[in-house]
N, C-alpha and C positions, 0 to 999 in steps of 0.2 A: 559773410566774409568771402560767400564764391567757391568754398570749398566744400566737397560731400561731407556731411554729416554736421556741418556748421552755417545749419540754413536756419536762425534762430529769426522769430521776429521781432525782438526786443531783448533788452538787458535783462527785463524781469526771466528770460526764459533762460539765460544764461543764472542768474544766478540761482534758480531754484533745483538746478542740473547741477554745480557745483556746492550748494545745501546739500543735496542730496546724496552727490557724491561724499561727504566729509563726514556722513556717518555711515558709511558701506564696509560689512565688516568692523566695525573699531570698538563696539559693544564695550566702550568704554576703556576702551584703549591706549586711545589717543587727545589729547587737550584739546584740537581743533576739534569740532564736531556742531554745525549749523544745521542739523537734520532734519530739525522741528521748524525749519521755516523754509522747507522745499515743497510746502503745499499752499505758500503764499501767491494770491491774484495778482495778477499785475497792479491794481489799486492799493494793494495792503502795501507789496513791494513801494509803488511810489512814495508811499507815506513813511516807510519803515525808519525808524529814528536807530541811532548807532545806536549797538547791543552787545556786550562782554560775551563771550563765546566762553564755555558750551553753550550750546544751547538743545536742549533735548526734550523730548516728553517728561523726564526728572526737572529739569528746568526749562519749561519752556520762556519764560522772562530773561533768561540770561544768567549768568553768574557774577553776582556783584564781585565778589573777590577770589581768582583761581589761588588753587591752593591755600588756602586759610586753614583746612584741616592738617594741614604741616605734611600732605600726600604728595605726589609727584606719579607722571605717566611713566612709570619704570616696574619692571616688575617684583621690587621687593619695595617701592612708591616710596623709596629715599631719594632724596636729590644727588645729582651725578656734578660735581665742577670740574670740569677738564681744563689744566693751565695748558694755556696755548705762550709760542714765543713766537713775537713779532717777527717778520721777514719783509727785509725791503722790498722794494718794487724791483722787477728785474731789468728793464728799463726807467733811467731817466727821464721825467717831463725836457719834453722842450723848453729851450730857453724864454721861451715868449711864456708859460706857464710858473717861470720860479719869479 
């Protein structure tokens, strides 16, 4: 990218940096967590077919279905629904857009 500390030589190096990042700290924390596949080669990375996240040394295959245990990453692991109310745009599209 030209920028210090973003001298990567490939994707595979980017992603096994952000794998890695996504289980730092989160000891189960947090839903995202791809931590178990921050020690993948660039070969494994090229091959690697889509995977349900988490993904962890508990599962390192992936999670077929998040939350099936009826759990949630909150810390009493009930689900939170927060009603939200619509707001229009503060500008109008241009005419050339409606």
């Amino acid at each position: 990218m030209g920028y210090p500390g973003f001298d990567y030589a490939n994707a595979a190096e980017i992603f096994r940096e952000h794998a890695g990042l996504s289980g730092f700290e989160n000891d189960g924390a947090r839903d995202f967590d791809l931590s178990a596949l921050s020690t993948l080669d660039d070969r494994a990375y090229d091959a690697l077919a889509p995977i349900q996240w988490p993904v962890t040394r508990d599962y390192p295959a992936g999670t077929a279905r998040l939350f099936e245990t009826g759990e949630f990453f909150t810390p009493d692991r009930k689900a939170r629904l927060v009603p939200v109310a619509p707001r229009p745009p503060k500008t109008r599209p241009a005419a050339i857009f409606r």
